[in-house]
DSSP file (Angstrom, degrees, kcal/mol; ACC not computed):
  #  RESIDUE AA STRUCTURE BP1 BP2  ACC     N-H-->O    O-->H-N    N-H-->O    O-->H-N    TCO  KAPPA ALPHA  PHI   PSI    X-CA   Y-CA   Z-CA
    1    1 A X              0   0    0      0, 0.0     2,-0.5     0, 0.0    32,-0.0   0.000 360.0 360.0 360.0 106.4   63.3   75.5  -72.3
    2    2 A X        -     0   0    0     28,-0.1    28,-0.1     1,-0.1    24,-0.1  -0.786 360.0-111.9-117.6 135.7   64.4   78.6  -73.0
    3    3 A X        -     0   0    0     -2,-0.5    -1,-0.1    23,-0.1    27,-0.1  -0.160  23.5-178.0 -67.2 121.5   64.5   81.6  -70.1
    4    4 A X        +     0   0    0      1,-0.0    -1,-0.1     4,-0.0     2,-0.1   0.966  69.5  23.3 -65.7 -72.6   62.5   84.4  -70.1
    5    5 A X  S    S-     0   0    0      1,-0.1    -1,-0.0    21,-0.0    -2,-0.0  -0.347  75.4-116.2 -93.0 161.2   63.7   86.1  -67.2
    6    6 A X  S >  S+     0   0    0      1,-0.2     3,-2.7     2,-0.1     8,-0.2   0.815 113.5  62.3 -61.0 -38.3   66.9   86.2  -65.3
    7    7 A X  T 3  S+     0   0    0      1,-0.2    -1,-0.2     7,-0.0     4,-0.0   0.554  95.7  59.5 -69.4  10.7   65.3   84.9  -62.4
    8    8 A X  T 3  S+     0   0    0      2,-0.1    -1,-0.2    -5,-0.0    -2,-0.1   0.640  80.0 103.7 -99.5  -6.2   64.4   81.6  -64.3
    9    9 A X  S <  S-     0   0    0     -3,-2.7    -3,-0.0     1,-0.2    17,-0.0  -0.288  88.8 -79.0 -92.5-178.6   67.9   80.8  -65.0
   10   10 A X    >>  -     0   0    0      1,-0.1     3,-1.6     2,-0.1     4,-1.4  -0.175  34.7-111.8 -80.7-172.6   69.2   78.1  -62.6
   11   11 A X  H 3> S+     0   0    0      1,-0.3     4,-1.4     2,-0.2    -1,-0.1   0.705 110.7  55.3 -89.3  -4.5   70.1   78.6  -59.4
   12   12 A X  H 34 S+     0   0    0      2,-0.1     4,-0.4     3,-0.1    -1,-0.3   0.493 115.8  43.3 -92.5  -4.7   74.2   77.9  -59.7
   13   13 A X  H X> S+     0   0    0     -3,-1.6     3,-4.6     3,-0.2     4,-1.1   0.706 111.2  52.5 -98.1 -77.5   74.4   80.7  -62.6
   14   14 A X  H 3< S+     0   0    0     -4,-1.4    -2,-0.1     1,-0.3    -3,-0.1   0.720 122.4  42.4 -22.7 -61.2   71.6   83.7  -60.5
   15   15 A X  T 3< S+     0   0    0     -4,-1.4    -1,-0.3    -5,-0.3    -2,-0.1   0.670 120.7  33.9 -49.5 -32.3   74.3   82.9  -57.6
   16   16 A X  T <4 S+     0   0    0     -3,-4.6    48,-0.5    -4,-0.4     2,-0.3   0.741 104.2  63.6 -99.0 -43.6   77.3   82.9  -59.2
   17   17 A X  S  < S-     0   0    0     -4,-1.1     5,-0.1    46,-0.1    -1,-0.1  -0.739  76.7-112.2-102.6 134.9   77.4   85.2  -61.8
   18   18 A X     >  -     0   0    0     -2,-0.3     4,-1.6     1,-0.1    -1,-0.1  -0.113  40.6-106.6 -70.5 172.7   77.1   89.0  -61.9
   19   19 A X  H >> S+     0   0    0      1,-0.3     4,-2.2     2,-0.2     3,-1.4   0.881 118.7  60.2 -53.5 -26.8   74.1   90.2  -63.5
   20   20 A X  H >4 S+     0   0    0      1,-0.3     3,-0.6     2,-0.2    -1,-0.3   0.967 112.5  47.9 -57.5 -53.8   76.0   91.4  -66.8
   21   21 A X  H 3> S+     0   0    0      1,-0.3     4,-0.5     2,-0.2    -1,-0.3   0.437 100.8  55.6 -61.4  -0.6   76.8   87.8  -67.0
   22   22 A X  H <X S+     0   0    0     -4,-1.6     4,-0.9    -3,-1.4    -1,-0.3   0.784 104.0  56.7 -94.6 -34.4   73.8   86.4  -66.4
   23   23 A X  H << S+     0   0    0     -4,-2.2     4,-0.4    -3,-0.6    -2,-0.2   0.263 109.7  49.8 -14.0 -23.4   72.4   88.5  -69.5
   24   24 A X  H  > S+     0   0    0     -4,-0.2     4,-4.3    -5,-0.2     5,-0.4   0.712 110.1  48.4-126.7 -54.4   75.2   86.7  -71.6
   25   25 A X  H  X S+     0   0    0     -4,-0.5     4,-1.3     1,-0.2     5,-0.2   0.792 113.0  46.4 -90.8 -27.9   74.2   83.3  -70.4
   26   26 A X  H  X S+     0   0    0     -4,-0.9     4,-3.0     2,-0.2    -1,-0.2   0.976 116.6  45.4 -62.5 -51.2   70.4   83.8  -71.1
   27   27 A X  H  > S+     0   0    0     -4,-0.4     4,-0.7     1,-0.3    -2,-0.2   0.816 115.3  44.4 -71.9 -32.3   71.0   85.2  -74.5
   28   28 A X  H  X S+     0   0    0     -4,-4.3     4,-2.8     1,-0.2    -1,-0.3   0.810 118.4  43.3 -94.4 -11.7   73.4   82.8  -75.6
   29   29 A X  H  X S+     0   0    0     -4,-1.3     4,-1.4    -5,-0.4    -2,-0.2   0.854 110.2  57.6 -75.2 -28.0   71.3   79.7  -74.1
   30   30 A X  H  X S+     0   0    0     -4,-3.0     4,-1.0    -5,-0.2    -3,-0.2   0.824 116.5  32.7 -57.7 -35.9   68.2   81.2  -75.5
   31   31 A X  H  X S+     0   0    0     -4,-0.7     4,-3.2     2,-0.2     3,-0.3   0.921 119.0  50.8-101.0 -43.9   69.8   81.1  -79.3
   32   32 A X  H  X S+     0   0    0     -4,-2.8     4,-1.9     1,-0.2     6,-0.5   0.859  99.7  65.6 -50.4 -25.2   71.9   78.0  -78.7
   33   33 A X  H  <>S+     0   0    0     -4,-1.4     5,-1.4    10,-0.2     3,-0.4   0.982 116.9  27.7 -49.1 -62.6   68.2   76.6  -77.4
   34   34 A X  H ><5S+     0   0    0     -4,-1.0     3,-1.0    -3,-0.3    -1,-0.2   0.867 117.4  58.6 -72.5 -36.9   67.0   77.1  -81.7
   35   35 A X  H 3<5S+     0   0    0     -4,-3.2    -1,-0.2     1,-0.3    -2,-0.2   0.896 113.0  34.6 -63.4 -23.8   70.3   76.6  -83.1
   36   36 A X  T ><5S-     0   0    0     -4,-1.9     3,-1.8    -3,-0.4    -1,-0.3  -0.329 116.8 -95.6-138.3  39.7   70.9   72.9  -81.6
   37   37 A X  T < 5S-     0   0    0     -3,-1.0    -3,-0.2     1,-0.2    -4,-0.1   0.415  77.5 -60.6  72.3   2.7   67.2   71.5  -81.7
   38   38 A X  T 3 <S+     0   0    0     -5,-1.4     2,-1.0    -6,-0.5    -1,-0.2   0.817  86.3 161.2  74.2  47.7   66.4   72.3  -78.1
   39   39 A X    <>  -     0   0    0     -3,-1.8     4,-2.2    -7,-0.4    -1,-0.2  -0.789  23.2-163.6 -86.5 114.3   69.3   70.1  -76.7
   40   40 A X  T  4 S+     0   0    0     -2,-1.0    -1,-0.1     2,-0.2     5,-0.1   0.842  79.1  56.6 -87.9 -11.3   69.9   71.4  -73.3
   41   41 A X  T >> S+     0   0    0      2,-0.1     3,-3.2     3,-0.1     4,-0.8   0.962 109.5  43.2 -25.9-100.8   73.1   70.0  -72.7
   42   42 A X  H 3>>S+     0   0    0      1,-0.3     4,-3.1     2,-0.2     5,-0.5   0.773 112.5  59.2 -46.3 -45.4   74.8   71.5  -75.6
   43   43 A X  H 3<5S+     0   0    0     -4,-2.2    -1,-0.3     2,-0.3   -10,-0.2   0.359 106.8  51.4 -56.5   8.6   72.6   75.2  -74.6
   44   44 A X  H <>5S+     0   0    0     -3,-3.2     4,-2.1     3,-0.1    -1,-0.2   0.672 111.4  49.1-107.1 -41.0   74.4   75.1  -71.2
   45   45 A X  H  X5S+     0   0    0     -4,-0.8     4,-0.9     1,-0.3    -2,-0.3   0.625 108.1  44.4 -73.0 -12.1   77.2   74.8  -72.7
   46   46 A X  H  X5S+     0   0    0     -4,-3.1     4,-3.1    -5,-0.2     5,-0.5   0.848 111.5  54.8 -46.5 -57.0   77.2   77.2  -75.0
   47   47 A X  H  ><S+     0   0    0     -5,-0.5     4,-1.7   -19,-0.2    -2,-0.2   0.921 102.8  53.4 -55.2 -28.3   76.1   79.5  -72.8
   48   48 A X  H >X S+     0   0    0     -4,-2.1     3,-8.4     2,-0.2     4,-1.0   0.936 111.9  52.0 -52.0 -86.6   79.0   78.9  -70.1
   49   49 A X  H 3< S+     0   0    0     -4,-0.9     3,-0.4     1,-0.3     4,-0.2   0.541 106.8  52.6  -7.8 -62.9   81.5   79.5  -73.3
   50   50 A X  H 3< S+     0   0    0     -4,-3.1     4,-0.5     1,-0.3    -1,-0.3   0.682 112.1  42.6 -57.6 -33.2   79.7   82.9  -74.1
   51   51 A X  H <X S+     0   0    0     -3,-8.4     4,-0.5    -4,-1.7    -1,-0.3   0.719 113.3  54.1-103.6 -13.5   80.1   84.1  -70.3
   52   52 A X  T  < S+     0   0    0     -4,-1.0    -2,-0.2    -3,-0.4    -3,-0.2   0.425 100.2  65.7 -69.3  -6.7   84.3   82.7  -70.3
   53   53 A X  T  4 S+     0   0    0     -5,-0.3    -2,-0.2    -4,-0.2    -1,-0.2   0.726 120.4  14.2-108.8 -24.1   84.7   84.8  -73.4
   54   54 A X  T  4 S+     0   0    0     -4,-0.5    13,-0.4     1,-0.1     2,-0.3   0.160 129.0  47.4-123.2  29.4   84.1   88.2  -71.4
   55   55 A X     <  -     0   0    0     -4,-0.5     2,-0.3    11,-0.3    11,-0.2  -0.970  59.5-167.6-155.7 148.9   84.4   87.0  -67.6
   56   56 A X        -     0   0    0      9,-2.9     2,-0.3    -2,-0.3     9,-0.1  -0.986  27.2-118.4-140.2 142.0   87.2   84.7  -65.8
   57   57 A X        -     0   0    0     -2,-0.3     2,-0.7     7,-0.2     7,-0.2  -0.382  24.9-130.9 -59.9 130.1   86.9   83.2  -62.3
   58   58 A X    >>  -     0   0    0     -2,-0.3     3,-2.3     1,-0.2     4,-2.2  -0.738   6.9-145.1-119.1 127.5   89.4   84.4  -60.1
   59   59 A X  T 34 S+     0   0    0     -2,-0.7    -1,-0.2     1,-0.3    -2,-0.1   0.315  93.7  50.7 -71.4   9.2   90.8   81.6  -58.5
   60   60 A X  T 34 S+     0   0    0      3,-0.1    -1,-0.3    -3,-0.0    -2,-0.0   0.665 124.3  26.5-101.1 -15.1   91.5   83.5  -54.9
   61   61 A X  T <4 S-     0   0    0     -3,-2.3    -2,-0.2     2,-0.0     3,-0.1   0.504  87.2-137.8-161.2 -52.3   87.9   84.9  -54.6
   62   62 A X     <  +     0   0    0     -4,-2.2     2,-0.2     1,-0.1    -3,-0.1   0.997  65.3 131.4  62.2  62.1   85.4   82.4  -56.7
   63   63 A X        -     0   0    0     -5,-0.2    -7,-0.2    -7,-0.1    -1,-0.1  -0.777  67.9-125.2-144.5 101.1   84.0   85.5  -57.7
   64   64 A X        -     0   0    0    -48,-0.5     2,-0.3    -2,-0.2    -7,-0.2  -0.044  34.1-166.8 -49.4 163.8   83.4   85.7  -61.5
   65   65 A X        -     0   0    0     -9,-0.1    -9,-2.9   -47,-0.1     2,-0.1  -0.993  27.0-109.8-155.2 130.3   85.4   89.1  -62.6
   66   66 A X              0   0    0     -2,-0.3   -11,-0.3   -11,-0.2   -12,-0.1  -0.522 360.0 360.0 -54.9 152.8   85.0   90.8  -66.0
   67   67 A X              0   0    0    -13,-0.4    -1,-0.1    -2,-0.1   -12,-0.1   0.499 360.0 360.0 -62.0 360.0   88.5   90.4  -68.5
């Protein structure tokens, strides 16, 4: 099921992540969605990967942080 909108994504990413990263995490679940047969496992996990390669949690905060 692949997200139109931001608001569509689930509700622990909209919350958690700023919006730039929530952009990152559509686009790369949306393409993992075709690439990998529409397994949604593997498309969350892509998409997590895709938003750890330009944002890191910062472990005093919780608060996702660009690199």
């Amino acid at each position: 099921m692949p997200y139109e909108k931001l608001s569509d994504l689930p509700e622990s990413v909209r919350e958690h992540l700023p919006k730039h990263a929530q952009e990152i995490y559509r686009a790369a679940f949306n393409s993992a969605w075709e690439l990998y047969d529409h397994v949604e496992e593997t498309s969350h996990k892509v998409a997590w990967a895709a938003v750890k390669n330009e944002y890191v949690k910062d472990e005093d905060t919780g608060r996702w942080k660009k690199k």
